[in-house]
Structures are given as structure tokens and as C-alpha cells.
LOLOLO-106325 format. One line per field, with one value per residue (C-alpha): residue number from 1; residue in three letters; x negated, y negated, z negated. Coordinates in Angstrom, 2 decimals, always signed. Each point is the difference from the previous one (the first is absolute). Example, Ala and Ser with C-alpha at 12.3 -4.5 7.8 and 13.67 -1.06 7.14 Angstrom:
num	[1|2]
residu	[ALA|SER]
u	[-12.30|-1.37]
v	[+4.50|-3.44]
w	[-7.80|+0.66]
END
This chain:
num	[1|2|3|4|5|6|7|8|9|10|11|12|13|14|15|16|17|18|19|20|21|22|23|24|25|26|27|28|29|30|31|32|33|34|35|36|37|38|39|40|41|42|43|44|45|46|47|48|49|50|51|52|53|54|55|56|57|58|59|60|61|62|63|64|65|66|67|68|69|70|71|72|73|74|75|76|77|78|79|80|81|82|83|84|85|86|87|88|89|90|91|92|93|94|95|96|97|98|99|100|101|102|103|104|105|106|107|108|109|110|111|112|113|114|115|116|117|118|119|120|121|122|123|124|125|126|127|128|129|130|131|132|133|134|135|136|137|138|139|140|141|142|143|144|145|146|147|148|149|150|151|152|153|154|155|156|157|158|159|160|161|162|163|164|165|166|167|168|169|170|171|172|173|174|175|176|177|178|179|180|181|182|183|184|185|186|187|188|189|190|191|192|193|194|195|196|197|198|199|200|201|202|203|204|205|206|207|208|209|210|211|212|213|214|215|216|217|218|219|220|221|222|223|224|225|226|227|228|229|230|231|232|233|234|235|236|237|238|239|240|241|242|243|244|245|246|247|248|249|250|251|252|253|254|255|256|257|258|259|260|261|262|263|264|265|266|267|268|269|270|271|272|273|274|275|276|277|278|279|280|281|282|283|284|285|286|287|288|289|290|291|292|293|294|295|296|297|298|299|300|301|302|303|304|305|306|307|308|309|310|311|312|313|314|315|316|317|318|319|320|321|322|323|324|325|326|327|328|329|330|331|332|333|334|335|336|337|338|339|340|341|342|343|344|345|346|347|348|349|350|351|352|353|354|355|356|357|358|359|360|361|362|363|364|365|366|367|368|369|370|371|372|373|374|375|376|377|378|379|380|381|382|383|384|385|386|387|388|389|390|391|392|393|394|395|396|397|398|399|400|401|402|403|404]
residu	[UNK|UNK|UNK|UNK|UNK|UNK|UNK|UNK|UNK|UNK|UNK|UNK|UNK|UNK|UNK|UNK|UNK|UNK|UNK|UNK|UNK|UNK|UNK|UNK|UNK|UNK|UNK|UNK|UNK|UNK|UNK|UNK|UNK|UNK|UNK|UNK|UNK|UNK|UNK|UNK|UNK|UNK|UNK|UNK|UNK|UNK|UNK|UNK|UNK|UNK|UNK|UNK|UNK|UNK|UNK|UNK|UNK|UNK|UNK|UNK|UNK|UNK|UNK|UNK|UNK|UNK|UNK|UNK|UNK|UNK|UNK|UNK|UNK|UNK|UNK|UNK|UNK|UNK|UNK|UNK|UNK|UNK|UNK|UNK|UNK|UNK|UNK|UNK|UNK|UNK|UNK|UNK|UNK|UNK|UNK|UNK|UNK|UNK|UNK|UNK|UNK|UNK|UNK|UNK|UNK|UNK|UNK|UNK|UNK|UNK|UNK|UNK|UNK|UNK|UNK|UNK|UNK|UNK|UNK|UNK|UNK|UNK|UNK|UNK|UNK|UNK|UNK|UNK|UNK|UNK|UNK|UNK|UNK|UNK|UNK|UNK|UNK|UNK|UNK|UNK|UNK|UNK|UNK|UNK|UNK|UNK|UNK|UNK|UNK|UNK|UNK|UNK|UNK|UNK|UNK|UNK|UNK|UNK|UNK|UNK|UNK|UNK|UNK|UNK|UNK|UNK|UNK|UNK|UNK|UNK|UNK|UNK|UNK|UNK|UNK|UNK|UNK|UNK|UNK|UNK|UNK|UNK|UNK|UNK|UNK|UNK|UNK|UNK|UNK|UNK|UNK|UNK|UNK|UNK|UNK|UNK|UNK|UNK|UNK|UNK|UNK|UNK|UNK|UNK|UNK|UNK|UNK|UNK|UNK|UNK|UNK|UNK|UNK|UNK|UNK|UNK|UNK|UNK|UNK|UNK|UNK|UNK|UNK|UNK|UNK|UNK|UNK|UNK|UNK|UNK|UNK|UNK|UNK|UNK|UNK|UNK|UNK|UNK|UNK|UNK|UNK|UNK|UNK|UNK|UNK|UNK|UNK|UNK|UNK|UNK|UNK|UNK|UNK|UNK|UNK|UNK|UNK|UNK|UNK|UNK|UNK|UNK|UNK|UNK|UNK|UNK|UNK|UNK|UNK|UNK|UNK|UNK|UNK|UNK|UNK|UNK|UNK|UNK|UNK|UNK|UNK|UNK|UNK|UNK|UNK|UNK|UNK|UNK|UNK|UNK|UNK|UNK|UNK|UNK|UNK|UNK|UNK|UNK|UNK|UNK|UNK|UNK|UNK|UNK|UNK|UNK|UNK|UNK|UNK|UNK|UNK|UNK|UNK|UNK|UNK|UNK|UNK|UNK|UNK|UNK|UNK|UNK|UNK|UNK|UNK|UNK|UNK|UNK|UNK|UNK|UNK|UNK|UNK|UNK|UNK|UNK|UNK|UNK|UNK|UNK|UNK|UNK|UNK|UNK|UNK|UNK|UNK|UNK|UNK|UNK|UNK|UNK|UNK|UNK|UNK|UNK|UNK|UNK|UNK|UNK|UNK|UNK|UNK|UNK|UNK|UNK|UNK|UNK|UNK|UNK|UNK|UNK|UNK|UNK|UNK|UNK|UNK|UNK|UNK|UNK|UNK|UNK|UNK|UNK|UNK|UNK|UNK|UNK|UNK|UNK|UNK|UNK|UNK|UNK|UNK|UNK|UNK|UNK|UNK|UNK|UNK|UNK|UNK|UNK]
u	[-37.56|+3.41|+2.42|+3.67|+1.68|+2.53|+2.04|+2.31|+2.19|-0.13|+2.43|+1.37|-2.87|-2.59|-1.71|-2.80|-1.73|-2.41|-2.05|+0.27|-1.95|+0.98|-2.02|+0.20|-3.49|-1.45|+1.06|-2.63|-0.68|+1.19|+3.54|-0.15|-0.72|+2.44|+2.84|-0.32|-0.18|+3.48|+1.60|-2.16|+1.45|+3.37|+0.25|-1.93|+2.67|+3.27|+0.53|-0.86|+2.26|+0.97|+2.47|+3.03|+1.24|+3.89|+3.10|+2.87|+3.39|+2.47|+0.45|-0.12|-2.41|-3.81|-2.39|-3.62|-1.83|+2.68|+1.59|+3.50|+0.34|+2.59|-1.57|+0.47|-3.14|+1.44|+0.96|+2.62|+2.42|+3.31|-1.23|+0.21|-3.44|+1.68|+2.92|+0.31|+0.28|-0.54|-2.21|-2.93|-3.80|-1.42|-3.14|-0.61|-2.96|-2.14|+0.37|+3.23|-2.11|-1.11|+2.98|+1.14|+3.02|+2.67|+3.90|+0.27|-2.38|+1.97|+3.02|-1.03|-1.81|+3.27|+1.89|-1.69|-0.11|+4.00|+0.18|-2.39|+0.96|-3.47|-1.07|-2.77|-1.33|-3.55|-0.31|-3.37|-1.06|+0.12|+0.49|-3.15|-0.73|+2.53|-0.71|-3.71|+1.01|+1.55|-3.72|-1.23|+2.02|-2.06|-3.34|-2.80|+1.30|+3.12|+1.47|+2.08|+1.77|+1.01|+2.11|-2.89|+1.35|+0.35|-0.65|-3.08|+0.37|+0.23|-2.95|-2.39|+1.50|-0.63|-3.53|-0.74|+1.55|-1.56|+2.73|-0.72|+2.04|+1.47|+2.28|+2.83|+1.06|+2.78|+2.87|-0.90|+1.68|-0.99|-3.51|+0.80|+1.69|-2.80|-2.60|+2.28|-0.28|-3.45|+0.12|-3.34|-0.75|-0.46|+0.85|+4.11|+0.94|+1.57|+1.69|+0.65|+1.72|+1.89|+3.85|-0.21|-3.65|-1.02|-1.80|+2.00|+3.51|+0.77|+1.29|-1.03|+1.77|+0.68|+2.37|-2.56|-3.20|+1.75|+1.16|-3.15|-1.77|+2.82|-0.75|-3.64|-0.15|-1.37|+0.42|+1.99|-0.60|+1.66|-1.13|+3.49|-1.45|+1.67|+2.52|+1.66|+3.00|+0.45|-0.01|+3.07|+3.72|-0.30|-3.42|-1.44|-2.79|-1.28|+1.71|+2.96|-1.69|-2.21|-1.29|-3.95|-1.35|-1.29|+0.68|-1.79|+2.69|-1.30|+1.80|-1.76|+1.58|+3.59|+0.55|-2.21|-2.13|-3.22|-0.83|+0.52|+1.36|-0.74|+2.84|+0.11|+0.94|-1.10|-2.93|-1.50|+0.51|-1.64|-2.72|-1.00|+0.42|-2.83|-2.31|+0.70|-2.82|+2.57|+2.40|-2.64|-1.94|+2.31|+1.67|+4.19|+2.57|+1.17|+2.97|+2.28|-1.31|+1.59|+3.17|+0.14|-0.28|+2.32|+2.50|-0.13|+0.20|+3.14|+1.23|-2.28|+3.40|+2.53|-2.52|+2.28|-3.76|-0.87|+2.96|-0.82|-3.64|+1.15|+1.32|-3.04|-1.47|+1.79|+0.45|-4.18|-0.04|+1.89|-1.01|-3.25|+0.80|+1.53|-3.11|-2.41|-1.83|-1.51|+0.83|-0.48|+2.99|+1.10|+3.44|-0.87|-1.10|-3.69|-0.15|-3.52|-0.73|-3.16|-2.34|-3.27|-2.96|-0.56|-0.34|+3.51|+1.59|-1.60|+0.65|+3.59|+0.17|-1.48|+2.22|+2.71|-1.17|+0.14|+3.67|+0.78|-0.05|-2.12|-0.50|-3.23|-2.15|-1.46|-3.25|-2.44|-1.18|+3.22|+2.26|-1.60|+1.18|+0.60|+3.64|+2.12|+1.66|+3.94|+1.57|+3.84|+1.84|+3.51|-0.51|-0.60|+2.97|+0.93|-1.52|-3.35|-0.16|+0.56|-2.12|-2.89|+0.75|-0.20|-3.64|-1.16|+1.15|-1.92|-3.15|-0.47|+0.43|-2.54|-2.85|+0.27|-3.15|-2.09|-3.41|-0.49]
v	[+143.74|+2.03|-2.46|+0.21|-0.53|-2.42|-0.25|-2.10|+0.41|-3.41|+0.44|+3.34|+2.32|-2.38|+1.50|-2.02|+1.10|-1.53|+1.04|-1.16|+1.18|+1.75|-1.62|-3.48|-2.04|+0.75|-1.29|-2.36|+2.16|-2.84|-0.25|+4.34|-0.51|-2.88|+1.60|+3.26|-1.19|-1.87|+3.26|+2.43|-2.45|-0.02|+4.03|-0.04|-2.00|+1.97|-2.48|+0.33|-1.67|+2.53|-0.50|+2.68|+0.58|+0.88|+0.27|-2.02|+2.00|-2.63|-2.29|+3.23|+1.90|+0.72|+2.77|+0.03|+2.49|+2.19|+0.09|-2.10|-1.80|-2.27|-3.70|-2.61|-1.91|-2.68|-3.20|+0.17|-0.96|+0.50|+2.46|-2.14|+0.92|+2.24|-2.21|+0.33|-3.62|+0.05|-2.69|-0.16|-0.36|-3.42|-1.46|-3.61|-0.31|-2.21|-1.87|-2.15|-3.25|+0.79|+2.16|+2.69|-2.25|+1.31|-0.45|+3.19|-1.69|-2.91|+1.55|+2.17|-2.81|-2.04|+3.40|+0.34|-3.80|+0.24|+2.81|-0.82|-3.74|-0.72|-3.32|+1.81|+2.87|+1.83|+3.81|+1.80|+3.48|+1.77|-0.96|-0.31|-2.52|-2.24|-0.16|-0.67|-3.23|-2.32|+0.03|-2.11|-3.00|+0.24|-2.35|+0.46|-1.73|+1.90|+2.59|+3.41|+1.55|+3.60|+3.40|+1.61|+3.09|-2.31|+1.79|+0.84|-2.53|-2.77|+0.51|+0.93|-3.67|-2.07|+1.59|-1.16|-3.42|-2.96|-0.37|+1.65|+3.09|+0.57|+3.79|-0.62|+2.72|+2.32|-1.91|-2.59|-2.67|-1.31|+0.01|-1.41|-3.14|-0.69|+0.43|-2.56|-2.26|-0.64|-0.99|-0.84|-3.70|-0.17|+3.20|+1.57|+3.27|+2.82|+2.93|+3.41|+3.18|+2.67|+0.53|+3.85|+1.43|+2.80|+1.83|-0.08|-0.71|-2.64|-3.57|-3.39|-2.20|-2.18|-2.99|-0.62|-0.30|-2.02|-2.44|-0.29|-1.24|-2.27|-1.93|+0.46|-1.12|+3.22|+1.83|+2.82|+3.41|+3.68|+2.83|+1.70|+3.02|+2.24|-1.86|-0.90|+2.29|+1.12|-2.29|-2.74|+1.01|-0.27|+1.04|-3.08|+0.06|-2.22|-2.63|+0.96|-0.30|-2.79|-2.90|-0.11|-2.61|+2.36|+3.99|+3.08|+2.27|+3.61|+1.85|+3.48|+1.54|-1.02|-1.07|+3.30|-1.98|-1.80|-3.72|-3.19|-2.94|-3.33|-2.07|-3.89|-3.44|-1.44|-2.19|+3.86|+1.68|-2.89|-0.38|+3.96|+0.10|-2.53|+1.52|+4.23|+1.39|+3.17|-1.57|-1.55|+2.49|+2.59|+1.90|-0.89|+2.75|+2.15|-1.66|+3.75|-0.01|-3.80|+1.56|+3.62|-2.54|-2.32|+3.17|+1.14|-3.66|+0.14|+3.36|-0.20|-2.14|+2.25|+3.16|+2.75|+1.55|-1.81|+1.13|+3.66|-1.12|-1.50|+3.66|+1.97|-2.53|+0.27|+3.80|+0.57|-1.56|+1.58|+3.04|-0.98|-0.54|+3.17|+1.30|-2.48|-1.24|-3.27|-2.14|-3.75|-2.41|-0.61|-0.09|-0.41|+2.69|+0.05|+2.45|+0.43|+3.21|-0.73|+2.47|+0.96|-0.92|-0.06|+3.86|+1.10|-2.84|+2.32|+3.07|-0.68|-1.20|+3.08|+2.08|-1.96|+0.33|+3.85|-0.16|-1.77|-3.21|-2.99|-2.36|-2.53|-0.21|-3.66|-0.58|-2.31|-2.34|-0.94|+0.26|-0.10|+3.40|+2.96|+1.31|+1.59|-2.88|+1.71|-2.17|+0.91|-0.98|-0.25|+3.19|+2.04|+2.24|+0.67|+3.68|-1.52|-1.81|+3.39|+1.73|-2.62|-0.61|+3.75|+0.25|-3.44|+1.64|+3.09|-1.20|-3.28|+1.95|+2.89|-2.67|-1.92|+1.09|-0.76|-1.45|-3.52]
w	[+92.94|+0.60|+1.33|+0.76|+3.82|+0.21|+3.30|+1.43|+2.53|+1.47|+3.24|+1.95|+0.96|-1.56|-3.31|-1.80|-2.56|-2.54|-3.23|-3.26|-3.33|-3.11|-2.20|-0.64|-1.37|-3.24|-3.05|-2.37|-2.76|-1.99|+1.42|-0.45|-3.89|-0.30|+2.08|-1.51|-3.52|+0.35|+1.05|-2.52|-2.95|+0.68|+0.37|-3.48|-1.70|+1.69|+2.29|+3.46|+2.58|+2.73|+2.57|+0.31|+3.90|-0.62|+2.81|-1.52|+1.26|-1.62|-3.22|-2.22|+1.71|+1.11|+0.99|-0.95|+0.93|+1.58|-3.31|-0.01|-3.08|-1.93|-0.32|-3.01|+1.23|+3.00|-0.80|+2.86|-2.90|+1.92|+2.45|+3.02|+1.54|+2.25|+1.11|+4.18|+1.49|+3.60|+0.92|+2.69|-1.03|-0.19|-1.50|-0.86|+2.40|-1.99|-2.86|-1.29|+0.62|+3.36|+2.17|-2.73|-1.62|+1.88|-0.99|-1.66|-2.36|-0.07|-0.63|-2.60|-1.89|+0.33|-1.21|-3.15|-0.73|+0.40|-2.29|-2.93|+0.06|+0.90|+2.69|+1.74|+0.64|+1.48|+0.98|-0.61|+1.51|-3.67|-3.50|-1.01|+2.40|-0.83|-4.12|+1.39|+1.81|-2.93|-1.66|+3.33|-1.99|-3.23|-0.07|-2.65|-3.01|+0.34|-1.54|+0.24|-2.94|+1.41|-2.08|-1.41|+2.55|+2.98|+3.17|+1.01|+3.60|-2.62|-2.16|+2.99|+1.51|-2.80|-1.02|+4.15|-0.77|-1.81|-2.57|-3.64|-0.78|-3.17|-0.63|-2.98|-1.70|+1.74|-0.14|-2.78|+0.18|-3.51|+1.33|+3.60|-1.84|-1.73|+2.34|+2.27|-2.67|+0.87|+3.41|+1.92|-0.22|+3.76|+1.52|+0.88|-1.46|+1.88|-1.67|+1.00|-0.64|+1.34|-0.03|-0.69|-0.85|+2.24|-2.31|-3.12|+1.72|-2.93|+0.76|-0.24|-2.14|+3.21|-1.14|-3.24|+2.33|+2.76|-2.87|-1.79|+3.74|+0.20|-3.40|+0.16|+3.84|+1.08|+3.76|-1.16|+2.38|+0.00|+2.17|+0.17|+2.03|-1.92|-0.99|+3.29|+1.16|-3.81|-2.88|+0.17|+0.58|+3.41|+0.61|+0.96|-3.10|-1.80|+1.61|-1.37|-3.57|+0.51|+2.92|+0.03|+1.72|+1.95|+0.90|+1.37|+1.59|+1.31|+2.29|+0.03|-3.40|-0.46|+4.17|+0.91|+2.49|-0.60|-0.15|-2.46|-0.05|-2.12|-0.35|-2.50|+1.17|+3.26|-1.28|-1.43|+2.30|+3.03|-2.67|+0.22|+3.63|-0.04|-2.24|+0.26|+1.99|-0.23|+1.99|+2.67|+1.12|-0.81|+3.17|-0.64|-1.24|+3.39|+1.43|-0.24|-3.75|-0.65|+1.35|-1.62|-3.42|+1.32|+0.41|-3.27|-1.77|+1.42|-1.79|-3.54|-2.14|+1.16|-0.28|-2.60|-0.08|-3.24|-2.07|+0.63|-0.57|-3.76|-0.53|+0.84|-2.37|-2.81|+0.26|+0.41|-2.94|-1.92|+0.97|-0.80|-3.45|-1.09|+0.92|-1.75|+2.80|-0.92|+3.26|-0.22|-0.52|+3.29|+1.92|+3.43|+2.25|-1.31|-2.70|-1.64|-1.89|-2.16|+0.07|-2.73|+2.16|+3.73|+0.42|-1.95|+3.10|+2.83|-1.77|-0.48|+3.75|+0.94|-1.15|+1.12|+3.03|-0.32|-0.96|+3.41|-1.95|+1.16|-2.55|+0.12|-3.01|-0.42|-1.79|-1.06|+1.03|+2.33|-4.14|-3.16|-1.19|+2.46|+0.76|+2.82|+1.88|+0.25|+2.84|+0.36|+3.11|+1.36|+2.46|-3.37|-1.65|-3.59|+0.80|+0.55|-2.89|-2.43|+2.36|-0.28|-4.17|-0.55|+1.70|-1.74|-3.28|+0.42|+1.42|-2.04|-3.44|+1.36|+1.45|-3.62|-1.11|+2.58|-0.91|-0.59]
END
């Protein structure tokens, strides 16, 4: 068997060297067939996941590939990925119930309670971490009544939970009311939603749901992931539109860092602490992380980012228009382009792509109907959006008749 020599130089002078093999053990046929048939299905359909290595130069800007290319594809919604705070590397350690609650957790907790008029708050290591924990208060007999295009961290939490989950349709508050109306004999009912959908970039009518849990006693929740740092006049979300009882807050799109935070009244908020196997056995946020958020919390009401962001917006779309391109309804930065069939998506992101354009196409089964996903951000200019309209116009109309 060939093997490959791996040395380390342990101290000055001092070289050890050991062998390791290329091969690892052989696969049971049966995991071959099943592993291989997961893959072979998905390429069959037009719809094999593949990963894409890219060099981001700035909020406007990547190369993949050597080739540089104008992005509409982050979710860094006011281009402050790339912001420069000085601050020294620090991990939690361990997690928040052991050693890893340090101050900058503290702080920031108390920071976003202050600004979102919330009593308590807990910080998880990534969104979908935090939307799974609320599910750990549901017991069989319960139930959860979630946006028929809830996020995925929601439905994969309540199909692991013991509550029954029930999807309304998008939006539908006619059918949420009644389905309220018919509250489990034994059992609490939690409902959720999100603020701004990912996928589809439409709203939630936010004040009608949170006042439908209030007369139907109902745990109201939003996931305001995309939400937070746009929607509201100062950017605060959906807090500025509604109070949930309780509320996911992401800060990897709009803060351009990564983490969550759940935020409600005190007596939520201690209840998932006791119950989130997230939370417990999850390693805490790093400590530098707690503070680059804290940093930017401090700038996201006074940010002039999201006016210029309303701009690009508005003129996108109307662009857009002129040129018949048949994008959702949608005034935030999400802008979905609907597209015939999984194929015409990757097609028209291809050649996107070969105009210096990178645009991600989004297809079944993560959206019900294939598009390109056009995400506009505050580092863009008024010449990208022509530039970007003009190459959506020509390729869309040409990749029309792709096959079904």
C-alpha cells in the first residue's frame, strides 16, 4: 500500500516522521449504493448542491475562479462585512453555562434588550440554532402553527419535537384566525413566522399575527433574520412594527457577522435556557465576536446605508420593469426573478456569470419554483444596477424556452 510521509518538526534539529495511509477502510456496498444514489438523483433532476470557492475583495466585489466578478448574492445588506474594528481574538472557552458567559455576552444581551424593548435576552452560535431552541418548550399535545415558507431551522425543529406541526398558508391570516379558533383542549399554541421571507423577499403582515396570538392566547414568534438592520424607520425590524412574545434576531446578513439572538420576556427566555439542548451543550459565541456585534449595534439607527439601499431598490425595479422581467413583489433587498424550471435558473446564472455577474440561482427543493435570488446591497451603484438589468434582460428572454 503507497502511503504518504508526514513530518513534524517537533523542536530545533529534531525531525520525526510517521506514516499514514491513503486509503481509508472500505465502504459496505450498501452505504456505496445508498450514498451514491442520493448524489446520482439530484444531478438527474438539475439540482446538485456544489460548493463555489470565491475571494470576496469588498461589499461589491468577488473573484471565482480568477475571474473578478460583480456580486448581488450576499446578504451583507449594508455592506458592513468588511468594517475594520480593532479588537483582539477571544473565544468563549466552553459553554455559556459552564465558563463561556463572559461580559461581552452580557453586555451585548443587555444591548439588544435596550434597543428592541425586550426583558431578556440569549445569544446562540448561528441562526439556525437559535429558531431550533423555542421547540424544547412544546410537549406532545401541543401545537405549532408556522408560515407555510417558514425557515427551514423551524420545520426540521418541530418535526424533532413532540408538538404537532401545522404550515398556514403564506401569509393567511384569514386561515391563521381560524385555525386559532380551535385551540387544543390541553395543549399551548406557539406561532411562527418570519419578518421578511428570504426566499421571496415579501413581508409578514406582523401587527395582524401578533394581535390574533394576543386574543387567541397564543406565543406569538418572528424570525426577523432578514428583517433586522432594514425593515422599521430606524432599522430596528420588526420591533419597530410589532412586539412578539418572543424574537429571533440574526446578525450575519444585515450586521455582516454571524450568530442569533432570541430575545421575549424574562419568564421565556429562563424557561428556554432550561430546556434548549442548543444552548447547553453548545460551545458560547467568541468573546471578540460579542463585541464586533456590540460595535455595530451601536452604529445600525444612525446608519445613512439604508436610504441609498431604498434607492438601489426602487431603481432595480424599475428597471426591471421596462424590460418585462417578472420579479416577485418585493421592496426589500431580496429581489426574486422567477425562472421556467430549474435548468432556465442555472442557465441564466451561467451566463451571468460569464458577463462578470454573479447572481445565485435557487431551486427546488430549498423554493417551490426555481429563480435567480438578486440580492442588492448598499456598496452597489446606480451603474451596477443597468449593468446587471441589461444582462437579466437578455439572458432571461433567450433561456425562456428551456425544457420543462
Amino acid at each position: 500500500m503507497s502511503s504518504l510521509n508526514l513530518c513534524y518538526l517537533l523542536q530545533p534539529l529534531t525531525l520525526i516522521c510517521f506514516t499514514m495511509p491513503h486509503a481509508s477502510s472500505p465502504m459496505p456496498s450498501g452505504w456505496q449504493q445508498r450514498l451514491q444514489q442520493i448524489v446520482t438523483d439530484r444531478q438527474a433532476n438539475g439540482l446538485l448542491r456544489q460548493r463555489t470557492v470565491i475571494e470576496p475583495h469588498n461589499g461589491r466585489e468577488l473573484s471565482l475562479a480568477g475571474q473578478r466578478l460583480l456580486q448581488f448574492a450576499s446578504n451583507d445588506y449594508l455592506g458592513l462585512a468588511f468594517a475594520n474594528e480593532p479588537l483582539a481574538p477571544m473565544g468563549a472557552g466552553a459553554s455559556a453555562l459552564v465558563s463561556g458567559y463572559h461580559q461581552a455576552h452580557q453586555q451585548l444581551e443587555q444591548q439588544l434588550c435596550q434597543l428592541l424593548g425586550f426583558e431578556a435576552a440569549l445569544l446562540f452560535s448561528s441562526g439556525f440554532a437559535a429558531n431550533s431552541a423555542p421547540l424544547a418548550l412544546l410537549q406532545a399535545g401541543d401545537r405549532l402553527l408556522a408560515d407555510k415558507l417558514i425557515h427551514a431551522s423551524v420545520v426540521d425543529a418541530a418535526q424533532a419535537s413532540a408538538a404537532t406541526l401545522r404550515r398556514f398558508p403564506h401569509n393567511n391570516m384569514k386561515v391563521l384566525g381560524r385555525w386559532l379558533g380551535s385551540a387544543p383542549v390541553d395543549g399551548v399554541t406557539m406561532v411562527a413566522t418570519e419578518s421578511l421571507f428570504s426566499m421571496d423577499g415579501d413581508q409578514a403582515p406582523l401587527a395582524d399575527l401578533v394581535a390574533l396570538c394576543r386574543q387567541h392566547g397564543a406565543l406569538s414568534w418572528i424570525d426577523d433574520a432578514h428583517g433586522f438592520g432594514i425593515l422599521g424607520a430606524q432599522g430596528l425590524g420588526a420591533s419597530e412594527i410589532a412586539k412578539p412574545d418572543l424574537l429571533t434576531v440574526t446578525f450575519g446578513k444585515a450586521l455582516g457577522a454571524s450568530g442569533a439572538a432570541l430575545l421575549g420576556s424574562k419568564a421565556v427566555i429562563d424557561a428556554i435556557l432550561q430546556s434548549s439542548r442548543h444552548y447547553t451543550y453548545s460551545t458560547a459565541m467568541p468573546a471578540d465576536l460579542a463585541q464586533r456585534i456590540s460595535l455595530r449595534l451601536q452604529t445600525i439607527q444612525t446608519c445613512d446605508k439604508r436610504q441609498h439601499l431604498k434607492q438601489l431598490i426602487a431603481e432595480f425595479r424599475r428597471q426591471a420593469a421596462v424590460h418585462n422581467l417578472p420579479l416577485l413583489p418585493s421592496s426589500s433587498p431580496i429581489q426574486p426573478l422567477l425562472c421556467q424550471n430549474a435548468e432556465h435558473a442555472s442557465a441564466l446564472a451561467l451566463q451571468l456569470r460569464r458577463e462578470g455577474l454573479f447572481v445565485a440561482a435557487i431551486r427546488p427543493p430549498t423554493v417551490p419554483q426555481a429563480r435567480v435570488r438578486v440580492v442588492l446591497n448598499a456598496c452597489h451603484r446606480l451603474d451596477d444596477i443597468s449593468r446587471l438589468v441589461v444582462a437579466l434582460a437578455t439572458h432571461y428572454h433567450c433561456g425562456e424556452g428551456a425544457d420543462e
